[in-house]
Backbone as CSV, one residue per row, in Angstrom:
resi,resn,N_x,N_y,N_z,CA_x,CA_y,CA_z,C_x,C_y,C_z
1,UNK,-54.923,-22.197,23.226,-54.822,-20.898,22.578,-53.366,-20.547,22.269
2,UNK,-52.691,-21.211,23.212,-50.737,-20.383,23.326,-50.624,-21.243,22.112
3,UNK,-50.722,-22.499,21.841,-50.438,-23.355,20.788,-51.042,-23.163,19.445
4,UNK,-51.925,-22.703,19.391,-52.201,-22.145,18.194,-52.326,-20.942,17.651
5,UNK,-51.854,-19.765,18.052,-51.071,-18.848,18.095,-49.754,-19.116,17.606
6,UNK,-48.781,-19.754,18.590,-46.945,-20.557,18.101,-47.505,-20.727,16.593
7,UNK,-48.470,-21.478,16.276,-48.387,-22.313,15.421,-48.795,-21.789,14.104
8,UNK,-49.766,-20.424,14.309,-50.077,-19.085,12.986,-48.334,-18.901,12.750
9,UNK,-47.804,-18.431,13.762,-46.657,-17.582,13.579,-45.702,-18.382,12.796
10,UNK,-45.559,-19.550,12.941,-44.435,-20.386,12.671,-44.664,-20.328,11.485
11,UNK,-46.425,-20.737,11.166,-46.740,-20.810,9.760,-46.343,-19.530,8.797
12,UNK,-46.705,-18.277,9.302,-46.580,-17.146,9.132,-45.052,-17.103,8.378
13,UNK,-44.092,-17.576,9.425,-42.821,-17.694,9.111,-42.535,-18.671,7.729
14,UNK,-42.779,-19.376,7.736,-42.498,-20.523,6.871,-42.640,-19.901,5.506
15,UNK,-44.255,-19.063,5.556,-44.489,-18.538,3.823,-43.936,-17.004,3.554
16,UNK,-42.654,-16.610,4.735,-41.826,-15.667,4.479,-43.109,-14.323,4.278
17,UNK,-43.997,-14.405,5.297,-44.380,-13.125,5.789,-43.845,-12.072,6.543
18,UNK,-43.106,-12.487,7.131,-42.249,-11.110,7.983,-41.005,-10.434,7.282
19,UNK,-41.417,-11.205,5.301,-39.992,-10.705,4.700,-40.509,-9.449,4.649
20,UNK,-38.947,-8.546,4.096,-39.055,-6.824,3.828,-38.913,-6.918,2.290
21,UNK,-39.412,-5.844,1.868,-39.476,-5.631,-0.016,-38.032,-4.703,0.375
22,UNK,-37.192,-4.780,-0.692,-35.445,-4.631,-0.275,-35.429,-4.285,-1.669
23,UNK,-34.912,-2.944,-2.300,-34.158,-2.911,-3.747,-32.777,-3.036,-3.319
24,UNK,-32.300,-4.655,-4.243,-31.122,-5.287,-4.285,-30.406,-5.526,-5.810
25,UNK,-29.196,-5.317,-5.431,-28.758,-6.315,-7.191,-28.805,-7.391,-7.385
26,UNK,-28.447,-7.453,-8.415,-28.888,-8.724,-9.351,-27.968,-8.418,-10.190
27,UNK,-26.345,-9.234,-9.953,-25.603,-9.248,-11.163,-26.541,-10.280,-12.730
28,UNK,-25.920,-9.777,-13.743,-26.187,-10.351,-14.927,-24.909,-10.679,-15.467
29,UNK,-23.723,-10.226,-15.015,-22.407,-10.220,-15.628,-21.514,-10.037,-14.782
30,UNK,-20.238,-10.567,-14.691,-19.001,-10.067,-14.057,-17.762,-10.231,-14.890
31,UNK,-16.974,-9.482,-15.455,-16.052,-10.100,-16.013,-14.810,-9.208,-15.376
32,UNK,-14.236,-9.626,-15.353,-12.570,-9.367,-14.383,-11.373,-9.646,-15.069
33,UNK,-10.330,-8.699,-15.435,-9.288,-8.950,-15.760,-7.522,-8.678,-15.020
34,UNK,-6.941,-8.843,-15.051,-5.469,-8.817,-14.227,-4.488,-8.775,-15.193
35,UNK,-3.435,-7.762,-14.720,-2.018,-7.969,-15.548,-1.587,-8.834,-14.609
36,UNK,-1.234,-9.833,-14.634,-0.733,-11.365,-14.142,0.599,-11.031,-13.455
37,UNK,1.068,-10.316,-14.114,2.416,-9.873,-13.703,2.459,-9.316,-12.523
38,UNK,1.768,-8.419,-12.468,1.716,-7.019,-11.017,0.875,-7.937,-10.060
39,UNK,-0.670,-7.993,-10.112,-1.426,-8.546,-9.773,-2.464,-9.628,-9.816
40,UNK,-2.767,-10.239,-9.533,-3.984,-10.941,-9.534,-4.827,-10.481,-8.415
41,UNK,-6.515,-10.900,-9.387,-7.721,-10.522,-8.229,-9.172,-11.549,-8.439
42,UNK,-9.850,-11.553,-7.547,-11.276,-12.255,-7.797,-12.130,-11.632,-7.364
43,UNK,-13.171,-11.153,-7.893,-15.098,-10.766,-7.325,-15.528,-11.194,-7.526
44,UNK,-16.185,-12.229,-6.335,-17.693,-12.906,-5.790,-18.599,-12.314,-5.548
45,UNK,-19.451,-12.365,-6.059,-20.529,-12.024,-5.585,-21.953,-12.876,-5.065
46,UNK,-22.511,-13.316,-3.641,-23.503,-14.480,-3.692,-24.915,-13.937,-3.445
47,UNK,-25.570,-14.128,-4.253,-26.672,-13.506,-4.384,-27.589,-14.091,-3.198
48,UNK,-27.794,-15.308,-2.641,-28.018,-16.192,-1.650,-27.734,-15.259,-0.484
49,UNK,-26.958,-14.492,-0.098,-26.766,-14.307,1.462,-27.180,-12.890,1.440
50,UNK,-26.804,-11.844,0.998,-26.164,-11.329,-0.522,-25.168,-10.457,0.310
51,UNK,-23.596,-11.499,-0.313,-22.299,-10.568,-0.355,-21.231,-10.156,-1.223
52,UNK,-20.379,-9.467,-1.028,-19.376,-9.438,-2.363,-18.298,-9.683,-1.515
53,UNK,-17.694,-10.730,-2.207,-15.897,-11.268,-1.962,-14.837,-10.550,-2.725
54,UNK,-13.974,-10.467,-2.224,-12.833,-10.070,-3.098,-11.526,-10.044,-2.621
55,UNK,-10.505,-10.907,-3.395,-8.904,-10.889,-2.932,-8.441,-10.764,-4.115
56,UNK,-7.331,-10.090,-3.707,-6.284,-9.391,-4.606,-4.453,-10.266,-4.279
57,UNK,-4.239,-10.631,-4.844,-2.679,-10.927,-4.943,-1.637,-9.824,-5.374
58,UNK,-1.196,-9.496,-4.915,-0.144,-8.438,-5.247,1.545,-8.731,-5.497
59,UNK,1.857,-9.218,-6.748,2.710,-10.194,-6.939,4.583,-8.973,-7.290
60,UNK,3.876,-7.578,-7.456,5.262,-6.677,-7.071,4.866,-5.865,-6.603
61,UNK,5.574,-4.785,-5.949,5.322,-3.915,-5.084,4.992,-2.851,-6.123
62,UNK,3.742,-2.366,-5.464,2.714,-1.231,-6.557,3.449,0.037,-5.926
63,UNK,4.092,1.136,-6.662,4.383,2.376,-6.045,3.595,3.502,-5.711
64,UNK,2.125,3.319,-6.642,1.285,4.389,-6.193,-0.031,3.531,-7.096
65,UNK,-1.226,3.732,-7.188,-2.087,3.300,-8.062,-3.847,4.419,-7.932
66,UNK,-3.553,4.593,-9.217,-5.069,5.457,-9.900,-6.362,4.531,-9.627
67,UNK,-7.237,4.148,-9.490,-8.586,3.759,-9.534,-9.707,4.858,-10.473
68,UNK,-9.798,4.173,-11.841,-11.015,4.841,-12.778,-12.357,4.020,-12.400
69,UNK,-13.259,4.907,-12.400,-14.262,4.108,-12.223,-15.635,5.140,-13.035
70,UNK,-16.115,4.055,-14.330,-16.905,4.367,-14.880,-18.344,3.904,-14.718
71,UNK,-19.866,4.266,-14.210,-20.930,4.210,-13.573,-21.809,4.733,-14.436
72,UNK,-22.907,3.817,-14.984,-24.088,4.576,-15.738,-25.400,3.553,-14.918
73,UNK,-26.294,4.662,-14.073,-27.809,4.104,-13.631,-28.449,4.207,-14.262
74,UNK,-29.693,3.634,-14.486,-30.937,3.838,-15.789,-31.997,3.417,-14.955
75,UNK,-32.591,3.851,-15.079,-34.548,3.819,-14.512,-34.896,3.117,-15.855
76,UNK,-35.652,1.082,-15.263,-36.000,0.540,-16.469,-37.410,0.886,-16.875
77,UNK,-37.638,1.834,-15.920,-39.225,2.085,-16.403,-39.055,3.348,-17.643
78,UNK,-38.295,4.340,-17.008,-38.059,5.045,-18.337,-36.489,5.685,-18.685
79,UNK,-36.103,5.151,-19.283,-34.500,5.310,-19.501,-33.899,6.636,-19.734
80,UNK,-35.194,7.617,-19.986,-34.492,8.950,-20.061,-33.744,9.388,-19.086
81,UNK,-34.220,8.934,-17.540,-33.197,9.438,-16.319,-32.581,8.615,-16.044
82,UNK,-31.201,9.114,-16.577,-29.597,7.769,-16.211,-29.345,8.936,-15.921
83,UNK,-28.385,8.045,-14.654,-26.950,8.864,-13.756,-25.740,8.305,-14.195
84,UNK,-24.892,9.105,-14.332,-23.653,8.699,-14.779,-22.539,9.167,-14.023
85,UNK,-21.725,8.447,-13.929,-20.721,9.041,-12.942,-18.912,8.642,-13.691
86,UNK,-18.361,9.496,-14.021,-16.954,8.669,-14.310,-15.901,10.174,-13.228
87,UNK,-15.107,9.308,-12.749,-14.004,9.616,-11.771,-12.921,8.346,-11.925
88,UNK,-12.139,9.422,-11.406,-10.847,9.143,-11.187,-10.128,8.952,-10.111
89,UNK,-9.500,8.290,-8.834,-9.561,8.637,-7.753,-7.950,7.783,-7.353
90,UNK,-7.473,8.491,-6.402,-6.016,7.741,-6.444,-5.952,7.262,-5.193
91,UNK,-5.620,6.132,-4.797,-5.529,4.997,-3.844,-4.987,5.854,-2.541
92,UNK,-3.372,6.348,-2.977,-2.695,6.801,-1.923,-3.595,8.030,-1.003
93,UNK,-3.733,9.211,-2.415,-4.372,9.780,-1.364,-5.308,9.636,-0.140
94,UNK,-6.441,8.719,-1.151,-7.606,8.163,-0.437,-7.044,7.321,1.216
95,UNK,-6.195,6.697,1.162,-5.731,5.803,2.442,-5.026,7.590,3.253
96,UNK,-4.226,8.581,2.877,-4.023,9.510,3.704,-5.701,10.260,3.873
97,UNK,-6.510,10.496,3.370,-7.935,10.771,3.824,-8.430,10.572,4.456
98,UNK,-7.945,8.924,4.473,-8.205,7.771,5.948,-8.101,7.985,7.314
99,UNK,-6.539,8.557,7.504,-6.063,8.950,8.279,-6.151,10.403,9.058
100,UNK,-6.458,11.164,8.052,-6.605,12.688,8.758,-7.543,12.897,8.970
101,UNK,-9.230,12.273,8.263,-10.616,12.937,8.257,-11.168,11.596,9.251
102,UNK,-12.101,12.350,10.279,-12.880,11.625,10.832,-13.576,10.387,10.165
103,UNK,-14.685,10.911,9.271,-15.575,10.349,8.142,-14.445,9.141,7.316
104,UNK,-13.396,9.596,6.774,-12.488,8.587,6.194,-12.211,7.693,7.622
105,UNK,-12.156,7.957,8.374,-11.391,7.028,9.239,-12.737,5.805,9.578
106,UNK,-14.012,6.578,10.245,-14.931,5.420,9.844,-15.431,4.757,8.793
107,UNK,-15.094,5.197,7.221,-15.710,4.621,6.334,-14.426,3.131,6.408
108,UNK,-13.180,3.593,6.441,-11.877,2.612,6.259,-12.330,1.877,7.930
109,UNK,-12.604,1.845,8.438,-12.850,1.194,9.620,-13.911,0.428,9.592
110,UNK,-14.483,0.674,9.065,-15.938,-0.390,8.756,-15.330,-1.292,7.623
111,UNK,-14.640,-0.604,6.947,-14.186,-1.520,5.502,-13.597,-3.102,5.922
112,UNK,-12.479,-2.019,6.937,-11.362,-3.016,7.637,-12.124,-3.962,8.517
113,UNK,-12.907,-4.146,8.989,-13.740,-5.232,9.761,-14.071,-6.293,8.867
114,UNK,-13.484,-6.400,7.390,-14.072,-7.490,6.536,-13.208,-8.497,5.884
115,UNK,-11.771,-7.792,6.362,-10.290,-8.351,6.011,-9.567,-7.512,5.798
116,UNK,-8.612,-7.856,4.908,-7.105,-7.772,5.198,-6.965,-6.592,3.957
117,UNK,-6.676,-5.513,4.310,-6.900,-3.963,3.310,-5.817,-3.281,3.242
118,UNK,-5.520,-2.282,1.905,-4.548,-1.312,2.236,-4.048,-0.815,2.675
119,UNK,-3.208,-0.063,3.345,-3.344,0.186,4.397,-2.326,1.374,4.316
120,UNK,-1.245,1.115,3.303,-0.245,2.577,2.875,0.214,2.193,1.549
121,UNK,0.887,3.106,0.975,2.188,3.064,0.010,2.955,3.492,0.382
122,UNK,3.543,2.908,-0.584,3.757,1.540,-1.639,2.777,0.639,-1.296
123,UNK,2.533,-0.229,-2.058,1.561,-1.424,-1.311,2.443,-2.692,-1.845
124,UNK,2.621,-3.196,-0.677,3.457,-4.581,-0.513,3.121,-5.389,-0.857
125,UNK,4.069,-6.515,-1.312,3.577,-7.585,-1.883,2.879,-8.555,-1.156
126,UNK,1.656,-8.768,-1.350,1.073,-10.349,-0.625,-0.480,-10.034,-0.840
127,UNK,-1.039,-10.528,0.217,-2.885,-10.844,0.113,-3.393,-9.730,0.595
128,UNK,-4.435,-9.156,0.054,-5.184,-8.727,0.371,-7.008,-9.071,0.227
129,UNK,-7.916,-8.715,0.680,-9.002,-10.052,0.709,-9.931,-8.627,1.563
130,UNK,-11.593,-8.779,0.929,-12.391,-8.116,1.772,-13.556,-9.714,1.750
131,UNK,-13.909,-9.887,2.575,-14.645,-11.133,3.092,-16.224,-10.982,3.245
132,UNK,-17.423,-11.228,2.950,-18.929,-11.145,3.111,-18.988,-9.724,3.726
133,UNK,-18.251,-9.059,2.698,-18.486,-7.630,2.862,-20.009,-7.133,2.095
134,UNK,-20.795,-6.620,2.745,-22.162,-5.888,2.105,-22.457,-4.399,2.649
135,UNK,-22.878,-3.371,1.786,-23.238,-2.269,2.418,-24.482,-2.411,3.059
136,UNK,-24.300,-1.039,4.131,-25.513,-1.388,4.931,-27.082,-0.668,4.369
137,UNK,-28.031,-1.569,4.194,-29.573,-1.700,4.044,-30.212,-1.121,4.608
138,UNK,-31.234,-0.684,3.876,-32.262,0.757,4.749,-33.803,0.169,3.625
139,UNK,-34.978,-0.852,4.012,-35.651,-1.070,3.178,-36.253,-0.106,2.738
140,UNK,-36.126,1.684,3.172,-37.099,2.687,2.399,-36.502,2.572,0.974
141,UNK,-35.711,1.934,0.942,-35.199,1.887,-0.753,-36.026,1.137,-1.674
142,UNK,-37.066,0.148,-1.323,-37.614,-0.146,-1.963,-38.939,0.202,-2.147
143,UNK,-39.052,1.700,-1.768,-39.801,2.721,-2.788,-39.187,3.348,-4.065
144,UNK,-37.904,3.255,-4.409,-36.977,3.725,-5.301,-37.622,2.888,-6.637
145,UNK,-37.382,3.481,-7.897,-37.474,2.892,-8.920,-36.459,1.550,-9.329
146,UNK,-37.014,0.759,-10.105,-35.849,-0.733,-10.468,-35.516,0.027,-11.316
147,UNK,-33.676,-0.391,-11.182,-33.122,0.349,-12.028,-31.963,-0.767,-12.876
148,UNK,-31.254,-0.674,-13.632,-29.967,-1.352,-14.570,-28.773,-0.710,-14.166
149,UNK,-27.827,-1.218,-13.663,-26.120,-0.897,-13.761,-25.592,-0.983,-14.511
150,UNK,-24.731,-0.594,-15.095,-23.222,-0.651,-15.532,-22.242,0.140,-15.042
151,UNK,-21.375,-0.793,-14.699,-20.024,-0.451,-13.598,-18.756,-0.565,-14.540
152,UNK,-17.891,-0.029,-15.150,-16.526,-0.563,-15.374,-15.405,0.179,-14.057
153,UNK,-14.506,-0.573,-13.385,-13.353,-0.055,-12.762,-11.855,-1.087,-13.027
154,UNK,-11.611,0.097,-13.648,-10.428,-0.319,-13.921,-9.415,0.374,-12.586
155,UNK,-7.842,-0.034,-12.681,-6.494,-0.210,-11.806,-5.681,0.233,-12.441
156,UNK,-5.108,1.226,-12.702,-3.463,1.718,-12.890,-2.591,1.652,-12.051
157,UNK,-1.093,1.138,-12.345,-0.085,1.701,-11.593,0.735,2.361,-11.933
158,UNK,1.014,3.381,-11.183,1.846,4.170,-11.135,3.383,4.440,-10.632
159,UNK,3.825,3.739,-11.780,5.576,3.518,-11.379,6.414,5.174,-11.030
160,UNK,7.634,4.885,-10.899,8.665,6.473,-9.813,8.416,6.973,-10.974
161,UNK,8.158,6.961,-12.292,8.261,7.622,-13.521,7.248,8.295,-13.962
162,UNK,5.938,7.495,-13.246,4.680,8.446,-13.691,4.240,7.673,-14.735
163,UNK,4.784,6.439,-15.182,4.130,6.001,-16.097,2.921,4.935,-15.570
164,UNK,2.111,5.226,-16.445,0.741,4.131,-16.232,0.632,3.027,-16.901
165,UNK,0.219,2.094,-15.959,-0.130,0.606,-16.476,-1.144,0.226,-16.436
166,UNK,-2.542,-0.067,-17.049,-3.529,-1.142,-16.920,-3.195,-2.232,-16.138
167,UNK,-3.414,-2.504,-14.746,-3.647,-3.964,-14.278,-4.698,-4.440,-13.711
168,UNK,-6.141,-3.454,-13.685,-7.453,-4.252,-13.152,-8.010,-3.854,-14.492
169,UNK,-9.175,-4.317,-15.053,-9.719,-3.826,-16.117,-11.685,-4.878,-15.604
170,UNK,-12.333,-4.222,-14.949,-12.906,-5.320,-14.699,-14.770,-4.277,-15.168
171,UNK,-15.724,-5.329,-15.640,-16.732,-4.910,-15.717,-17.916,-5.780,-15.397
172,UNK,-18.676,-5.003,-14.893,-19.921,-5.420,-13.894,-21.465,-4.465,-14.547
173,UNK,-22.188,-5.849,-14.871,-23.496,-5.227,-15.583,-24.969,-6.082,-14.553
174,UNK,-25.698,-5.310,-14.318,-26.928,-6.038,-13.635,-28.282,-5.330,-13.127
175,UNK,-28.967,-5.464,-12.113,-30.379,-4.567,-12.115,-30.229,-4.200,-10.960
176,UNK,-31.111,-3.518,-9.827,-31.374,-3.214,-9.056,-32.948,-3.503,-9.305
177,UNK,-33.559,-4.406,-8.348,-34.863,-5.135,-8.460,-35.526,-5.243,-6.789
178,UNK,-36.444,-4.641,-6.358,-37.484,-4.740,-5.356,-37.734,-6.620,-5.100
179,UNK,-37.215,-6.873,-3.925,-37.119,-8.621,-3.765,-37.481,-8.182,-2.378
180,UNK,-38.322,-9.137,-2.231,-38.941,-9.954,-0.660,-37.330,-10.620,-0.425
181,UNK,-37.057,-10.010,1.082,-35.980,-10.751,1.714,-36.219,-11.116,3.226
182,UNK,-35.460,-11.803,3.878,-35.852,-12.126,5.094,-34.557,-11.898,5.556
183,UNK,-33.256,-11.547,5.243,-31.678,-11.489,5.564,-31.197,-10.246,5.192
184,UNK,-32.035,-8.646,5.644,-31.681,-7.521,5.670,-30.701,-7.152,6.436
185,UNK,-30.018,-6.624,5.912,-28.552,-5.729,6.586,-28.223,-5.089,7.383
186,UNK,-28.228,-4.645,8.230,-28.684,-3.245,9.165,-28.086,-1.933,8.117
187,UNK,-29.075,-1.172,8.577,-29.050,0.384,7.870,-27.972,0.782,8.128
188,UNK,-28.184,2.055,7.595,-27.046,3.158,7.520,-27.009,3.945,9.024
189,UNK,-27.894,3.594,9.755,-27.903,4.309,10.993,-27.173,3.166,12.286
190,UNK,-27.137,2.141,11.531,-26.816,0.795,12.124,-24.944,1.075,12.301
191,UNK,-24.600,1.677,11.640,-23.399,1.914,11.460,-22.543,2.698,11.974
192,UNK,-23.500,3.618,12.589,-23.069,4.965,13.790,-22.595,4.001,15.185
193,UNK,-21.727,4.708,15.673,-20.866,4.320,16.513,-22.408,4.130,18.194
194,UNK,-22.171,3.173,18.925,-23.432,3.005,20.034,-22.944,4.141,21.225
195,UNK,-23.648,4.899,21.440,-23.197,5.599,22.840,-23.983,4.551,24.010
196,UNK,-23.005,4.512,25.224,-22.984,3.997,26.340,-24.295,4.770,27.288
């Protein structure tokens, strides 16, 4: 009886019954650009594990830098409800946010567990790198509608003068799609600090 029991389950296992239905992306596109000069950067993304990579070379010292970031969601079932989001958001402050607000200090603390991050300005010259970084998974999401992305975020810097430069210019297009997974993330509750 113990042996054939092991042996449902294993089977069980094998045809990925104990997967969870997970709304995940699904890049369709990545394209990435760099002023060569200031910086270089790369985004990975592996759909296989599912993580996003990313290192940055920082080839002069950045004195301050803007982050634009342009966001349109679409419901592919009916496209009338898109979310759109465009902001503007500036690096420095955000790393002092880090520092004074609770909430900033754990969001940059979870970040920082994935590599080697901002950390002040100016931002110095050398590597920076976030490693099989993924946000954390909650499968009630895949009651949510499948939806389509489009992401553009671009990089300014901001020299002693105030003048702005284009040096990230990067755009990201793809779905959000309900997938059987067996390599869920821990949630958002997963992320709260453990009391003793």
């Amino acid at each position: 009886m113990l042996v054939n029991t092991i042996f449902v389950v294993l089977l069980a296992m094998s045809h990925g019954v104990f997967a969870e239905k997970m709304l995940r992306p699904k890049f369709k596109d990545i394209k990435i650009w760099s002023e060569e000069k200031l910086v270089s950067h790369k985004v990975v993304y592996d759909h296989s594990d599912p993580h996003l990579n990313f290192s940055m070379e920082v080839h002069q010292e950045l004195h301050d830098v803007d982050i634009h970031l342009e966001v349109r969601i679409t419901n592919k079932l009916d496209p009338m409800y898109t979310t759109t989001l465009n902001t503007t958001l500036n690096i420095c402050r955000i790393l002092g946010f880090a520092n004074k607000s609770p909430v900033g200090r754990f969001v940059h603390g979870f970040i920082r567990e994935f590599g080697n991050i901002v950390e002040s300005c100016p931002i110095a010259k050398g590597s920076y790198f976030i490693n099989k970084f993924w946000w954390p998974e909650d499968p009630t999401t895949a009651i949510l509608p499948e939806l389509e992305f489009d992401i553009i975020w671009e990089a300014y810097h901001i020299d002693a003068s105030k003048k702005r430069t284009l040096i990230m210019n990067d755009h990201f297009t793809g779905d959000f799609t309900v997938q059987d997974v067996n390599n869920l993330k821990p949630g958002i509750f997963a992320m709260l600090p453990k009391s003793v």
